[in-house]
C-alpha positions in Angstrom: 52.1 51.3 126.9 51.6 51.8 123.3 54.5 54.0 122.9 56.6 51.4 124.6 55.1 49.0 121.9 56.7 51.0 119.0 59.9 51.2 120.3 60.1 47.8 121.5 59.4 47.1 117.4 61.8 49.7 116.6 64.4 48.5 118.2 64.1 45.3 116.9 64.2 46.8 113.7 67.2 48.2 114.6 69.3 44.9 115.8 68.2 43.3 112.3 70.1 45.9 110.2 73.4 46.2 113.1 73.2 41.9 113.0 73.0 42.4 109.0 75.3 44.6 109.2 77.7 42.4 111.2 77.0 38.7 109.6 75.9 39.2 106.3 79.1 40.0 103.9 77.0 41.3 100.5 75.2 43.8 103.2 78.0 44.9 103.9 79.4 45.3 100.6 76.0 46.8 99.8 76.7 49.6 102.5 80.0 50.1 100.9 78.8 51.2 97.6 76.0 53.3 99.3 78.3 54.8 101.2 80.6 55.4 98.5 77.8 56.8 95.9 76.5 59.3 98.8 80.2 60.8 99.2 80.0 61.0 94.8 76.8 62.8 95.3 78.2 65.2 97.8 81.2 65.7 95.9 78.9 66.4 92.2 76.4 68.4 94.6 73.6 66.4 93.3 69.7 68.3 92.8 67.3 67.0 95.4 65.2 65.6 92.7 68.7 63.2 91.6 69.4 62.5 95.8 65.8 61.4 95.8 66.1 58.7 93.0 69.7 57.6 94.8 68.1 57.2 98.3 65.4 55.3 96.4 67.9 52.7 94.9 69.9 52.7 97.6 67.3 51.5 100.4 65.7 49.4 97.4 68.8 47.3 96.9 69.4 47.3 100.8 65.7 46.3 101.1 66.0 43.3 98.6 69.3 42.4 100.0 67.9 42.0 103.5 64.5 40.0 102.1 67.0 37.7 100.0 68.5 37.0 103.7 65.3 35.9 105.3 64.5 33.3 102.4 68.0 31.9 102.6 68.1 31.8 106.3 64.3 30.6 106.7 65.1 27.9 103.9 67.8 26.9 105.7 65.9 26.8 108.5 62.6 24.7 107.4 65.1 22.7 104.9 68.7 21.9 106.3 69.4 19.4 103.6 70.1 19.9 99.8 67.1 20.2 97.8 66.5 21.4 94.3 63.2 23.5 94.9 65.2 25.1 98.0 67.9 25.7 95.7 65.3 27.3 93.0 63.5 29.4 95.7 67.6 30.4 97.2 68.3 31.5 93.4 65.0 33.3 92.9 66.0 35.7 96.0 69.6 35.9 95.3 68.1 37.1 91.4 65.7 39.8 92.8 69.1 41.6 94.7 70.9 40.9 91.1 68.2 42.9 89.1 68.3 45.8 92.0 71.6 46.3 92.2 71.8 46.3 88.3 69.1 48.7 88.0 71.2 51.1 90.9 74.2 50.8 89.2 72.2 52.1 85.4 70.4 54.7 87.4 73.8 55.7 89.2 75.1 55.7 85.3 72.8 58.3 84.4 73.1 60.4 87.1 76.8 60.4 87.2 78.5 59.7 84.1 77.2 62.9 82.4 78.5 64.8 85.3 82.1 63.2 85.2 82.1 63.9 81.0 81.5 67.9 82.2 84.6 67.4 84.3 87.1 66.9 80.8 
C-alpha cells in the first residue's frame, strides 16, 4: 500500500510539470532556454563540476517559475477581484523568477563566454 502511496504522489507530481508544461507560456519559454543551454553544454563538453552548477540553475529557475504559478493562481483563486496587496504579493513572485533567471543567465555568462572567446 505504501508503495502505491508514492506513486500515486509521483504521478501527481508529474501532471503538474506536463499541465505547466502545457498552460503556462514563461514555463515553457523556461524549458526553451534549458533546453537550449544543455545542447551549448554538450556542444562545449562542459566538466561535471560546470553541468552540476547548470542543472542547479536550471531546476532553480524552473522551481521558482512553478512556485510564482501557485501564488498567482491561488491569489486568483482566494481573490478574483483587483486588489493592491494581491497585486503586491503577484509582483513579489513574478520578482523571485526575475532574480533566478538573472542569476542563470550570469552563471551561464561565466561558464560560457570564456569558452566561446577560446573559439576566435
Amino acid at each position: 500500500m505504501k508503495d502505491k502511496k508514492k506513486s500515486i504522489g509521483f504521478s501527481y507530481a508529474w501532471n503538474g510539470l506536463r499541465e505547466a508544461a502545457k498552460l503556462e507560456r514563461n514555463f515553457r519559454i523556461h524549458l526553451l532556454f534549458a533546453v537550449l543551454v544543455i545542447i551549448s553544454g554538450f556542444l562545449f563538453k562542459l566538466a561535471p563540476s560546470e553541468w552540476a552548477i547548470i542543472i542547479f540553475v536550471i531546476g532553480f529557475v524552473l522551481v521558482t517559475e512553478l512556485i510564482n504559478t501557485v501564488i498567482e493562481k491561488v491569489i486568483d483563486y482566494i481573490k478574483p477581484d483587483i486588489h493592491p496587496t494581491a497585486k503586491l504579493i503577484k509582483d513579489y513572485a513574478a520578482g523571485a523568477v526575475l532574480a533566478a533567471a538573472i542569476t542563470a543567465v550570469l552563471i551561464g555568462l561565466i561558464i560560457f563566454v570564456p569558452k566561446l572567446y577560446t573559439l576566435f
